[in-house]
Residue frames as qw, qx, qy, qz and C-alpha x, y, z in Angstrom:
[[0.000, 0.888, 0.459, 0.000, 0.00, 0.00, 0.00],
 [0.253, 0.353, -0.092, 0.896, 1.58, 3.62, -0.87],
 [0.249, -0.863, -0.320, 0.303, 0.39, 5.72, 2.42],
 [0.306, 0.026, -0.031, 0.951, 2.79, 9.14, 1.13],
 [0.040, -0.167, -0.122, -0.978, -0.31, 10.96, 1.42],
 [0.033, -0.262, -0.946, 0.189, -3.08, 11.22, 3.73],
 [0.186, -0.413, -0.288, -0.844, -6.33, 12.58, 3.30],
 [0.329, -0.162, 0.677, -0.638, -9.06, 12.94, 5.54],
 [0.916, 0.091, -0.031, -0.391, -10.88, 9.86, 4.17],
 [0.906, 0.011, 0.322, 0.275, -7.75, 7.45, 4.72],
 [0.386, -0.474, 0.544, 0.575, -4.20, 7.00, 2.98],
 [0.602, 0.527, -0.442, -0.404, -3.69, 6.88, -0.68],
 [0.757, -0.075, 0.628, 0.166, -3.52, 3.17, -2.47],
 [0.008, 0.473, -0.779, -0.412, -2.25, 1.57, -5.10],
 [0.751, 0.045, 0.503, -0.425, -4.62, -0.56, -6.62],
 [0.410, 0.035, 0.822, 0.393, -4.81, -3.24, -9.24],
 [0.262, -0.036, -0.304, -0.915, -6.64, -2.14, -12.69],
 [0.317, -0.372, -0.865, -0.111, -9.32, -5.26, -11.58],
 [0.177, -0.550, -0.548, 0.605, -9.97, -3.40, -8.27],
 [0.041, -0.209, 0.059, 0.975, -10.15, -0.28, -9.83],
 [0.349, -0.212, -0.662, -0.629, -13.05, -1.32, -12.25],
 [0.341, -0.493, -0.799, -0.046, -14.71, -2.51, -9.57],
 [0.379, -0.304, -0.177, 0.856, -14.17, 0.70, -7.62],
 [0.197, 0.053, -0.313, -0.928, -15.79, 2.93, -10.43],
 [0.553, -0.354, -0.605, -0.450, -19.06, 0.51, -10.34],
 [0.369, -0.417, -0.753, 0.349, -19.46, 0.73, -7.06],
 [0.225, -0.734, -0.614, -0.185, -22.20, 3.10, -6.06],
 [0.404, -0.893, -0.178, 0.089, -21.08, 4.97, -3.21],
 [0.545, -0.085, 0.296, 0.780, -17.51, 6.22, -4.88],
 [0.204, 0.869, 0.098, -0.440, -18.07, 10.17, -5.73],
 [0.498, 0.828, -0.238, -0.096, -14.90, 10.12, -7.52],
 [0.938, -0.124, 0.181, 0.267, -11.60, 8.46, -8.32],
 [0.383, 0.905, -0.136, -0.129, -8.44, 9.81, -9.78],
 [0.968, 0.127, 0.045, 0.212, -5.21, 8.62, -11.24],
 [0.199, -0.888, 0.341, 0.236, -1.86, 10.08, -10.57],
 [0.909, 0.367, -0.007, 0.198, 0.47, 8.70, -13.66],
 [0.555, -0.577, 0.448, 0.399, 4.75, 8.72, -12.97],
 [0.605, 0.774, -0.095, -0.162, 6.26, 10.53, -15.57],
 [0.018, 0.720, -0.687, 0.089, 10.02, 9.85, -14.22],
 [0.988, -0.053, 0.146, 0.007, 11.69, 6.49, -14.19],
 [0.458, -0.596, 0.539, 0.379, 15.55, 5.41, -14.02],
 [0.669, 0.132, 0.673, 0.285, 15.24, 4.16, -17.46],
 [0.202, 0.926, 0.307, 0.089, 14.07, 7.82, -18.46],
 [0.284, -0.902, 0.311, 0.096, 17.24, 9.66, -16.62],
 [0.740, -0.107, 0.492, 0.445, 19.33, 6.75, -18.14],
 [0.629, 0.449, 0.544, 0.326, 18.31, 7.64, -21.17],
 [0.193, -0.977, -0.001, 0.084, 18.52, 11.69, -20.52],
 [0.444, -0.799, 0.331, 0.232, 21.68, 11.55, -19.30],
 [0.676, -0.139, 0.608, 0.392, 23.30, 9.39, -22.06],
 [0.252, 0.950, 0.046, -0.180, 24.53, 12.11, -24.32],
 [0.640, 0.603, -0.134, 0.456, 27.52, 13.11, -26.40],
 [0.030, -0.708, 0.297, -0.640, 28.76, 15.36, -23.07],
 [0.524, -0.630, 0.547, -0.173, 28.50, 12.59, -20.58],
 [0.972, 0.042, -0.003, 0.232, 30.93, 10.68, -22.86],
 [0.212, 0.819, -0.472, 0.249, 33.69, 13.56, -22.54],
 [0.138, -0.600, 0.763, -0.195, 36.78, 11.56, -21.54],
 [0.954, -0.011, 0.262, -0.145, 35.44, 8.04, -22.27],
 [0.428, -0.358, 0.682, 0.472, 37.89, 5.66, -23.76],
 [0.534, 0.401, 0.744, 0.035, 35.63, 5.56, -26.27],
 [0.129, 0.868, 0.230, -0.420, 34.92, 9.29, -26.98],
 [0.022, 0.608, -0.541, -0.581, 37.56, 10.30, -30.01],
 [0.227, 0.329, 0.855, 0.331, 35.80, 6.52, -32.08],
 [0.168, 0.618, 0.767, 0.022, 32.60, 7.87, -31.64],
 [0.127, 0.695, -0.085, -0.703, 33.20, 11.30, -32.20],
 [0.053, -0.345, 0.615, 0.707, 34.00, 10.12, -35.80],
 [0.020, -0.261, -0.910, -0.322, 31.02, 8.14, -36.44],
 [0.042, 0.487, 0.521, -0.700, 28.85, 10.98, -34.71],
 [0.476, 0.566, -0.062, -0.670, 25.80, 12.35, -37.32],
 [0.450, 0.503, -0.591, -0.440, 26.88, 9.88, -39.51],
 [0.212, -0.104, -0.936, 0.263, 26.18, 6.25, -37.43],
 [0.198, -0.211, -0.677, 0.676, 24.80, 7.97, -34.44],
 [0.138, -0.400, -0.411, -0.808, 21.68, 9.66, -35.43],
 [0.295, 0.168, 0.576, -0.744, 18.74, 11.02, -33.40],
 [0.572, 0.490, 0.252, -0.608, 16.63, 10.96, -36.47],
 [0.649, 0.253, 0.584, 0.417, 16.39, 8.31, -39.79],
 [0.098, -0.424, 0.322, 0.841, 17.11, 10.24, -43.05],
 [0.531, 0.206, -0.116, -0.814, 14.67, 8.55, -45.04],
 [0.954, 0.097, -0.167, -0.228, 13.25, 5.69, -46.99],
 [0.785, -0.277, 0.485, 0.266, 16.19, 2.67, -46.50],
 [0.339, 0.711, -0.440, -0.431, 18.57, 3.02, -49.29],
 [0.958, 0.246, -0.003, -0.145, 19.44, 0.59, -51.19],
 [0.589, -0.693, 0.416, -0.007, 22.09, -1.49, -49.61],
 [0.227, 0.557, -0.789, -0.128, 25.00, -4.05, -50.57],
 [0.082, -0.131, -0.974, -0.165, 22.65, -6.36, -48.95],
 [0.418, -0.066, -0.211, -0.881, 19.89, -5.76, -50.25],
 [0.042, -0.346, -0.918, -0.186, 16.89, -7.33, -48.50],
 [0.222, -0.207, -0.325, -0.896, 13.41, -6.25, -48.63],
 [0.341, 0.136, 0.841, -0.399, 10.29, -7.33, -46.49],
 [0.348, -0.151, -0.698, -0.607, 7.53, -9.00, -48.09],
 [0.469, 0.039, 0.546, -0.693, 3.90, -9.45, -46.97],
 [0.270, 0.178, -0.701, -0.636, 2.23, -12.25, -47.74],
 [0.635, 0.024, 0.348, -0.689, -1.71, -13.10, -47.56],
 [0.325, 0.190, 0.926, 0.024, -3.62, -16.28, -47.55],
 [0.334, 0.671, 0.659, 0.063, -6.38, -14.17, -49.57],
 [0.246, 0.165, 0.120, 0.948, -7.15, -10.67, -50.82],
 [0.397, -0.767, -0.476, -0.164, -10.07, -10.10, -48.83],
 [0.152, 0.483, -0.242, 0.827, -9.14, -6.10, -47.38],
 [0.569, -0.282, -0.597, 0.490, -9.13, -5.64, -43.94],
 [0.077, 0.409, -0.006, 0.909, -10.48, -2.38, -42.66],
 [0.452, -0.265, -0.779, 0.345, -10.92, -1.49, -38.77],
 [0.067, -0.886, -0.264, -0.376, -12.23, 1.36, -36.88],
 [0.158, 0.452, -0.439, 0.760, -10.26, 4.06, -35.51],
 [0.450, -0.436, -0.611, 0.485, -10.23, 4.10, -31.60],
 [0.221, -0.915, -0.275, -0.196, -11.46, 6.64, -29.83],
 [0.676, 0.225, -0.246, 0.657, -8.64, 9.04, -28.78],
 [0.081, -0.887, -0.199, 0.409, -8.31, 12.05, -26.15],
 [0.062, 0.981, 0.071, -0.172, -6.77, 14.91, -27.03],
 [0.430, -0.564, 0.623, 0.330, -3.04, 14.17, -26.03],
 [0.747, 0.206, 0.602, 0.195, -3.39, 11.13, -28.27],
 [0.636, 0.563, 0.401, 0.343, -4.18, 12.89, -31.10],
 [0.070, 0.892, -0.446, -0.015, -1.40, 15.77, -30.67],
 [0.308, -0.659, 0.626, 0.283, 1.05, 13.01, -30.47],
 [0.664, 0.462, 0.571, 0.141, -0.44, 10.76, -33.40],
 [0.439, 0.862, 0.224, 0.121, -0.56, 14.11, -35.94],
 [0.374, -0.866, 0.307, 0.123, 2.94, 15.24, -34.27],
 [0.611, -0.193, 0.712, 0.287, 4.30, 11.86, -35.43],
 [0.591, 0.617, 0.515, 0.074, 2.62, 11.81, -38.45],
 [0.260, 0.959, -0.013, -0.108, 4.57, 15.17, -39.40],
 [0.372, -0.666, 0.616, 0.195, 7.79, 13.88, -38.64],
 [0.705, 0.086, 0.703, 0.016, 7.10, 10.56, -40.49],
 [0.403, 0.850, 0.322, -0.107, 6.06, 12.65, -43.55],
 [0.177, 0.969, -0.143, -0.094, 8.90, 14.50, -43.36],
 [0.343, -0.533, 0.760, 0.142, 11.44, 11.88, -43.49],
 [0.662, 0.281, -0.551, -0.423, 9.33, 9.92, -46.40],
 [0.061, 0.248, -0.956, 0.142, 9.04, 7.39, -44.17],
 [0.360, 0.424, 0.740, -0.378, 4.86, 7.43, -44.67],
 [0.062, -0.016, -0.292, -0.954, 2.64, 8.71, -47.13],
 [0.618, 0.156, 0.238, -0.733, -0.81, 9.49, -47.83],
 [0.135, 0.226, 0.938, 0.224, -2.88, 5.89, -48.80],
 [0.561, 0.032, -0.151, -0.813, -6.17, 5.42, -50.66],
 [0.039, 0.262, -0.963, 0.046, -5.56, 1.74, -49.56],
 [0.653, -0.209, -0.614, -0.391, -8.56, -0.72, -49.08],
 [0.755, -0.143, -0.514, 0.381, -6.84, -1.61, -45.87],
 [0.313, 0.637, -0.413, 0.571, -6.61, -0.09, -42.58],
 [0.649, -0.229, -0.643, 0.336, -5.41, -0.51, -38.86],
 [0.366, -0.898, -0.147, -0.193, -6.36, 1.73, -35.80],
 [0.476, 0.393, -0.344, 0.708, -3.72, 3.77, -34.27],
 [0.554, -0.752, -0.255, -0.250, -3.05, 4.49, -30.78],
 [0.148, 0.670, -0.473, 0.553, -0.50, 5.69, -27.92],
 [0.789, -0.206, -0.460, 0.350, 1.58, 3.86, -25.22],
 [0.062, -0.932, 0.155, -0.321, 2.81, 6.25, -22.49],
 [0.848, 0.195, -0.300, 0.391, 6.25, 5.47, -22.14],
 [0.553, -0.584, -0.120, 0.582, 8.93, 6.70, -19.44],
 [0.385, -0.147, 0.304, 0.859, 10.17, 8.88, -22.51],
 [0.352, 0.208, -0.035, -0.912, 6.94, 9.95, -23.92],
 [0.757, 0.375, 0.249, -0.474, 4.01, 8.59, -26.28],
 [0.295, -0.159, 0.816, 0.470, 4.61, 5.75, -28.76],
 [0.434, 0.457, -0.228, -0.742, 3.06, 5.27, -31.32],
 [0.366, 0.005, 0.930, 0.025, 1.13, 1.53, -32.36],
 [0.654, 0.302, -0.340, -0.605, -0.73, 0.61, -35.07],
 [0.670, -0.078, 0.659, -0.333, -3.17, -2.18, -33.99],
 [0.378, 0.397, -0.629, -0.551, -2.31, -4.65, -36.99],
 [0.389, -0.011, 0.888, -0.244, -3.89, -7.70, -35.43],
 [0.636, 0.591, 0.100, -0.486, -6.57, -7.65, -38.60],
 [0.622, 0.576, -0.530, -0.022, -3.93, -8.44, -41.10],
 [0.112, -0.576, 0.796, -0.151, -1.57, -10.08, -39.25],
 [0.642, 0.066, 0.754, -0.124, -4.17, -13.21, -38.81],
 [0.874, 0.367, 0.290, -0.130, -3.81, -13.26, -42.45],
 [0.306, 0.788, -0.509, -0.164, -0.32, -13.06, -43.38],
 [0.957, 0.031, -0.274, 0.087, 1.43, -16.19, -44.33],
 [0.362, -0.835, 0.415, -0.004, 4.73, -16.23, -42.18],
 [0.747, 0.383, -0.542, 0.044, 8.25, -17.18, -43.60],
 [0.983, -0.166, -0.061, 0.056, 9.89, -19.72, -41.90],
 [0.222, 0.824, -0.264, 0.449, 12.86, -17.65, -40.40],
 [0.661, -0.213, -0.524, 0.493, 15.39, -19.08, -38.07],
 [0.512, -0.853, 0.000, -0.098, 14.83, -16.75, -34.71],
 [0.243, 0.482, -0.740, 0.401, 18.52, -16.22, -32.77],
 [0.742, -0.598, -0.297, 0.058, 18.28, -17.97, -29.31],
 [0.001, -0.836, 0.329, -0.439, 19.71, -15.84, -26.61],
 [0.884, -0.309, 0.338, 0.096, 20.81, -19.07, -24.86],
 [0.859, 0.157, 0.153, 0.462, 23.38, -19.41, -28.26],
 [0.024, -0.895, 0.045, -0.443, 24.03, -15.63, -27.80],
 [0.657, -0.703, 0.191, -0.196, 25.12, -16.06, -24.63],
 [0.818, -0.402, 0.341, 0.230, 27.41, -18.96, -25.32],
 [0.710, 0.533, 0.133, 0.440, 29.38, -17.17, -27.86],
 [0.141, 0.760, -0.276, 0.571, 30.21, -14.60, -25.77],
 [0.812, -0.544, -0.062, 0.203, 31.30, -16.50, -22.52],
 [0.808, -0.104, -0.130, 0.566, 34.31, -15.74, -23.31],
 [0.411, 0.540, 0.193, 0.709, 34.07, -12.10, -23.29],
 [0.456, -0.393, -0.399, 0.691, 35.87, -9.91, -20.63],
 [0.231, -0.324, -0.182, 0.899, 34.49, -6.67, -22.50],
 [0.245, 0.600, 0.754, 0.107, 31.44, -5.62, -23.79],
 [0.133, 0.321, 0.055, -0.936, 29.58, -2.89, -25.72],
 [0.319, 0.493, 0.803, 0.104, 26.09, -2.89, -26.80],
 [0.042, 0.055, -0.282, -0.957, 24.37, -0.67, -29.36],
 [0.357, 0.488, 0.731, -0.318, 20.85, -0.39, -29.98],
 [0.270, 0.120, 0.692, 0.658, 19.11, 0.37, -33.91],
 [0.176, 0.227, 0.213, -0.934, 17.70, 3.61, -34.26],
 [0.774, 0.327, 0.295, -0.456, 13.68, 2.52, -35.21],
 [0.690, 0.038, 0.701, -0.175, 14.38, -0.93, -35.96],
 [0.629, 0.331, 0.693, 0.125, 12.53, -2.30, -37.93],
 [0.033, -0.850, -0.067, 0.521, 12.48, 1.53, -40.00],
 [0.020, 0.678, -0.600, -0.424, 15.90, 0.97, -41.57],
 [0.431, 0.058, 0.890, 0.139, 14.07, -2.19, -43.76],
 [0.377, 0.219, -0.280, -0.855, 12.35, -1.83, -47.02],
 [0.512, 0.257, 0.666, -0.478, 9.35, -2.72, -47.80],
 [0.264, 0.069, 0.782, 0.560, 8.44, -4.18, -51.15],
 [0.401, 0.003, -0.075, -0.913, 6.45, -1.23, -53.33],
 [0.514, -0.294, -0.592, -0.547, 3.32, -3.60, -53.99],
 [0.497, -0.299, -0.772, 0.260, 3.12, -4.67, -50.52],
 [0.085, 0.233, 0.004, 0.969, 2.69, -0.88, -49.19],
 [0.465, -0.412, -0.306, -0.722, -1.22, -0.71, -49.32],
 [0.649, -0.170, -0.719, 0.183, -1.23, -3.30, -46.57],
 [0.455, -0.198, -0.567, 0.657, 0.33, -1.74, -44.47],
 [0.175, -0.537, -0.292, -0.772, -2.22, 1.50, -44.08],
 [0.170, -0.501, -0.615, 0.584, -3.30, 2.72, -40.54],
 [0.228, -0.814, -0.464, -0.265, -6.20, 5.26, -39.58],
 [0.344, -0.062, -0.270, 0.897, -4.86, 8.79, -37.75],
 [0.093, 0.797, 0.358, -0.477, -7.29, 11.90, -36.73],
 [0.162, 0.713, -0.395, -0.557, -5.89, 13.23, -40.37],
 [0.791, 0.385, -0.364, -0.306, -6.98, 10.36, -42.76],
 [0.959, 0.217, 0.140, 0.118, -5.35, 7.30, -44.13],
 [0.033, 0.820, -0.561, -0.109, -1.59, 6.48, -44.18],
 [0.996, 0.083, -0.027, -0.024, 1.09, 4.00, -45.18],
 [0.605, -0.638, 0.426, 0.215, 4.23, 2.85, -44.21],
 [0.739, 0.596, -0.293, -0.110, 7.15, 2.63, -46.82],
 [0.219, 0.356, -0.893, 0.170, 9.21, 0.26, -44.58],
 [0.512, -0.190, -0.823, -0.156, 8.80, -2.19, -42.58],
 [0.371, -0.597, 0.029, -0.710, 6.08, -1.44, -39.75],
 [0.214, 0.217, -0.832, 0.463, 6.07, -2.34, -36.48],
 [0.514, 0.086, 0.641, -0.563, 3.57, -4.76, -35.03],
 [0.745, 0.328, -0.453, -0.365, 3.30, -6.56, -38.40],
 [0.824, -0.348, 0.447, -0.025, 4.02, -10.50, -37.64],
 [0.943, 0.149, 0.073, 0.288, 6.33, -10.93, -40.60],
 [0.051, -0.946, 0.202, -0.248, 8.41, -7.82, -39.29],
 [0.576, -0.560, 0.592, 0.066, 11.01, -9.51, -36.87],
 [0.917, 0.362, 0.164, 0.032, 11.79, -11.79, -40.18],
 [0.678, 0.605, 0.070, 0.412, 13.10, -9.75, -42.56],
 [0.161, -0.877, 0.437, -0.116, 14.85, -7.30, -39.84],
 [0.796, -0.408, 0.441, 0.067, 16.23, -10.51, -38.37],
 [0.897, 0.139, 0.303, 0.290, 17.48, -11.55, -41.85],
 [0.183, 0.907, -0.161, 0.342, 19.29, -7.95, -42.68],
 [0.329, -0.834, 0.420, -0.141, 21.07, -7.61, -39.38],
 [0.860, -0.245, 0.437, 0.096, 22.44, -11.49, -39.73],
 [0.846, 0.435, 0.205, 0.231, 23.87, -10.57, -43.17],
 [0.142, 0.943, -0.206, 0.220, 24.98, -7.68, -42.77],
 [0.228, -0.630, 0.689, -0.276, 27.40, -8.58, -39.78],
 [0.886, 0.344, -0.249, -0.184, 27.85, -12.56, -41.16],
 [0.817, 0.401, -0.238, 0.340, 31.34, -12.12, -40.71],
 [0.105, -0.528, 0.391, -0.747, 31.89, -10.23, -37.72],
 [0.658, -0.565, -0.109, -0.485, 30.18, -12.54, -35.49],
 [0.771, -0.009, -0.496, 0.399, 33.34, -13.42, -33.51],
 [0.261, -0.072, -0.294, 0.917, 33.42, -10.34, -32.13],
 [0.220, 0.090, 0.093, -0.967, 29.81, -9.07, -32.68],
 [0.069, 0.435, 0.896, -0.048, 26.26, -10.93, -31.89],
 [0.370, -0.068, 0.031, -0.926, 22.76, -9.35, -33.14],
 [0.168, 0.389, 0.859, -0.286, 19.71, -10.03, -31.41],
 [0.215, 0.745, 0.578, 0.255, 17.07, -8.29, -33.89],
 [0.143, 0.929, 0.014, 0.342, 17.64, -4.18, -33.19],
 [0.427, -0.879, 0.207, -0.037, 20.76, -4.60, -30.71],
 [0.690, 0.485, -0.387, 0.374, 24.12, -5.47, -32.05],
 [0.801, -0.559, 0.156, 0.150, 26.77, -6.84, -29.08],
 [0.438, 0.662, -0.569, 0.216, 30.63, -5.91, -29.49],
 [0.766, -0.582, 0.272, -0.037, 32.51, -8.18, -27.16],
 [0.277, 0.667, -0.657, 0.216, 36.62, -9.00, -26.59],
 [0.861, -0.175, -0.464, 0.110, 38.27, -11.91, -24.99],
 [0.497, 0.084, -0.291, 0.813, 40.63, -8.92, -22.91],
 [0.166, -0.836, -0.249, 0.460, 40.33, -5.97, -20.96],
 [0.513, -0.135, 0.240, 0.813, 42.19, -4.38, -23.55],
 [0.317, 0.719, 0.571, -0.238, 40.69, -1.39, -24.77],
 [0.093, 0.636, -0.481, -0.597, 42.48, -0.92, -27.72],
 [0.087, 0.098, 0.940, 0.316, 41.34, -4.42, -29.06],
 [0.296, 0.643, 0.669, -0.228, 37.71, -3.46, -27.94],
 [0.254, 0.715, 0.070, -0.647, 37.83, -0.16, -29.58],
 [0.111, 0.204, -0.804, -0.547, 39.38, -2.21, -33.17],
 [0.096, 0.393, 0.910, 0.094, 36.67, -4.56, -32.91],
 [0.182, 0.792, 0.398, -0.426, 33.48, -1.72, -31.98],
 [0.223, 0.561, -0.420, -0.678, 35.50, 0.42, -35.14],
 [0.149, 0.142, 0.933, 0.295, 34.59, -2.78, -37.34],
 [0.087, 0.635, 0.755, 0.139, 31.06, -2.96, -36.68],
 [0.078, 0.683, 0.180, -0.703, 30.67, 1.05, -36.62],
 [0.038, 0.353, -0.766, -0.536, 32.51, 0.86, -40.36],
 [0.065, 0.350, 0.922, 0.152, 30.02, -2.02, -40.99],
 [0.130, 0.693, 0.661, -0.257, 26.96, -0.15, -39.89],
 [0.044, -0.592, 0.206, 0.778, 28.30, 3.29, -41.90],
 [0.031, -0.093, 0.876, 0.473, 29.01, 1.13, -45.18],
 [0.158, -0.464, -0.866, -0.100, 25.36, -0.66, -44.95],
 [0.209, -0.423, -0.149, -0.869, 23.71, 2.96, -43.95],
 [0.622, -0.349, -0.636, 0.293, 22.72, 1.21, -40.45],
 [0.110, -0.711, 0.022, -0.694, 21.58, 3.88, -37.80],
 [0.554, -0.347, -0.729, 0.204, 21.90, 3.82, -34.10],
 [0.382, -0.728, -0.407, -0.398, 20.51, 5.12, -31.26],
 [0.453, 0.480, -0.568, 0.492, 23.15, 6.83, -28.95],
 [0.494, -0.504, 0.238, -0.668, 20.85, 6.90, -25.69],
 [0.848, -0.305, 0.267, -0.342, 20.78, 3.32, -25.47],
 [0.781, 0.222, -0.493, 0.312, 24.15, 1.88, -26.30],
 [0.605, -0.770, 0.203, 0.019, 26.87, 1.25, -23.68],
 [0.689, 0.662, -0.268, 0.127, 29.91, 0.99, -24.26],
 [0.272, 0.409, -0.680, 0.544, 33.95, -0.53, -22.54],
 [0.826, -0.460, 0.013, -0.326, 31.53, -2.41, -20.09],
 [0.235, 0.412, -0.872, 0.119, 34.37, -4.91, -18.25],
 [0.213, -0.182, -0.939, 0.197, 32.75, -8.40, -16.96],
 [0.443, 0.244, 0.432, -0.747, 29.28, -7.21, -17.39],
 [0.284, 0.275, 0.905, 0.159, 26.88, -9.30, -19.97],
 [0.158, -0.212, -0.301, -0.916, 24.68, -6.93, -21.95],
 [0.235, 0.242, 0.582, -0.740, 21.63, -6.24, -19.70],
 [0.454, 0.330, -0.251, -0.789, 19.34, -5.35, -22.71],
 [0.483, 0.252, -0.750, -0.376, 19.40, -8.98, -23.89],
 [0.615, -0.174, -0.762, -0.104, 18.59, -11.14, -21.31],
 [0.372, -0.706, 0.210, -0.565, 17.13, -9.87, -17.85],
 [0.849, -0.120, 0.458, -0.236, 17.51, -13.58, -16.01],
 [0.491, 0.386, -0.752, -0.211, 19.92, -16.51, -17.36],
 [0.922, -0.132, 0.355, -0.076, 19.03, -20.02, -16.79],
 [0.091, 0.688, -0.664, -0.278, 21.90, -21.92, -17.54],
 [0.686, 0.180, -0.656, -0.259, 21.62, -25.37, -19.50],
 [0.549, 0.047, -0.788, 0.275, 23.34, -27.52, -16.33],
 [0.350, -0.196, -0.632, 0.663, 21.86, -27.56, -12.88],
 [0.128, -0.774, -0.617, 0.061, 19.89, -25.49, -11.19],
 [0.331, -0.539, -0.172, 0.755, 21.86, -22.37, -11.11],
 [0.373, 0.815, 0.425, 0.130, 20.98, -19.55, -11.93],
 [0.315, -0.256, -0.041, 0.913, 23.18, -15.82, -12.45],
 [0.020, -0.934, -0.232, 0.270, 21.37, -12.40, -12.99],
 [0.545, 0.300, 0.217, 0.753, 22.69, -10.34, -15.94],
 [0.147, -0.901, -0.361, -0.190, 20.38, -7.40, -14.49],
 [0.696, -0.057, 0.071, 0.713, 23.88, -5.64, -13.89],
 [0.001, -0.929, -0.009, 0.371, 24.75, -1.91, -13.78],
 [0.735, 0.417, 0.243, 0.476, 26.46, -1.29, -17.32],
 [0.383, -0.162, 0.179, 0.892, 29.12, 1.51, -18.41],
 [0.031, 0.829, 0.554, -0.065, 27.07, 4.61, -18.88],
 [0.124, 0.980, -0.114, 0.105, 30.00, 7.07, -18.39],
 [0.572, 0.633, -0.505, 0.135, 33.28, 7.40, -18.34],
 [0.352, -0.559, 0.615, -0.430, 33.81, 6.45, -14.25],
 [0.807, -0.099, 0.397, -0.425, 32.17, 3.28, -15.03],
 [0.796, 0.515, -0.318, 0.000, 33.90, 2.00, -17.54]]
């Protein structure tokens, strides 16, 4: 129970959303109200993890070079057209169109829906549809703000799904046992930096307080999304995977040393890789010159194959330069 505040009817609670429903049907309740937590350590992580609190990293003179030009805050546009070149495809057991009604939205909602929508627009990374097809849109309130979701669950029970090996973060894991230094990166919107095959487009159409749109990549919350990212990020870095594991939008650097002149050769590889292949990342949520820490991001809880033991990767990672 949270008592930080008492009124004169009793302490504040915490309640479950069950209780709460029942709470609002119950007769003799005048009123109720909801106090939402905008802060969270995963918010101030993300805050704080800036070009200025890497001054003096061992890192800080790599990434300076790969800085606007890796490191982006914002995609530049469609995917270009790469060295490996793959594309997502969408394919339907029929051609019977799919078209849902828009949710009901407050206000907020639809300032950050039409907010996004300009941005999207303005990076060609939507356009206007006359599609047959579309998918209500709606907003997550995240520690960092409002996402953005497009409820594809309509289509999705009719795409066919290929037949795409998945990593396992159990074989993740046991490629890097041996690795005494770690940096993880994280791919600025995903799934974003994938094209989408032109005919396949109309599909992908969502509903906004400003008409009909469509995604020209690949959209998130499609079910044959995680595929074709999954098969990009494994080609791309094919040859690098002695020194560099991807789990679908997070790419692992790891060394067998504390040296951090080998880590920084190896992280200059896959930066170089991700430059070359037009690969974007997201500098708020990498880490980087971690020593004997396991990337957090990947696996909150290891169960290990033998025995009952267990170890906890849930680990405080390099963030700045003291921690490293």
């Amino acid at each position: 129970m949270h008592q930080d505040y008492e009124s004169n009817n009793g302490p504040t609670r915490v309640v479950s959303t069950k209780l709460l429903k029942k709470l609002l049907r119950a007769p003799d309740n005048e009123f109720c109200f909801m106090i939402q937590f905008e802060d969270s350590v995963k918010a101030d992580r993300q805050k704080a993890q800036d070009w200025g609190a890497l001054k003096g990293h061992p890192a800080e003179q790599l990434l300076l070079k790969y800085k606007n030009v890796v490191f982006r805050a914002h995609l530049l546009a469609v995917p270009p057209t790469r060295e490996t070149d793959i594309k997502a495809e969408i394919e339907l057991v029929d051609d019977a169109s799919v078209a849902r009604k828009q949710f009901r939205l407050s206000e907020d909602m639809k300032t950050a829906i039409r907010e996004w929508t300009r941005e999207m627009l303005e990076a060609s990374i939507i356009c206007r549809s006359k599609s047959p097809y579309s998918a209500p849109t709606f907003c997550v309130n995240k520690a960092v703000g409002w996402r953005i979701v497009h409820d594809f669950r309509g289509i999705n029970a009719k795409i066919r799904l290929p037949a795409t090996p998945v990593p396992r973060k159990e074989d993740i894991f046991d490629a890097m046992r041996n690795g005494k230094m770690f940096s993880s990166m994280n791919l600025l919107w995903g799934f974003f930096q994938v094209s989408l095959r032109e005919q396949d487009i109309p599909y992908t159409a969502f509903s906004t307080p400003d008409g009909l749109f469509a995604l020209l990549v690949t959209p998130m919350g499609l079910s044959c999304s995680p595929a074709a990212f999954n098969r990009l990020i494994q080609n791309v870095f094919a040859d690098q995977k002695s020194f560099c594991q991807a789990y679908f939008d997070d790419l692992f650097v790891f060394t067998p040393s504390d040296d951090v002149d080998g880590h920084l050769a190896a992280l200059e590889k896959v930066l170089e890789r991700c430059k070359n292949e037009q690969l974007y990342v997201k500098l708020s949520k990498c880490t980087f010159c971690a020593r004997d820490t396991m990337p957090r991001r990947l696996y909150r809880r290891r169960r290990h194959s033998h025995g009952s033991r267990q170890g906890s990767c849930d680990q405080t990672v390099a963030t700045s330069p003291n921690e490293a």
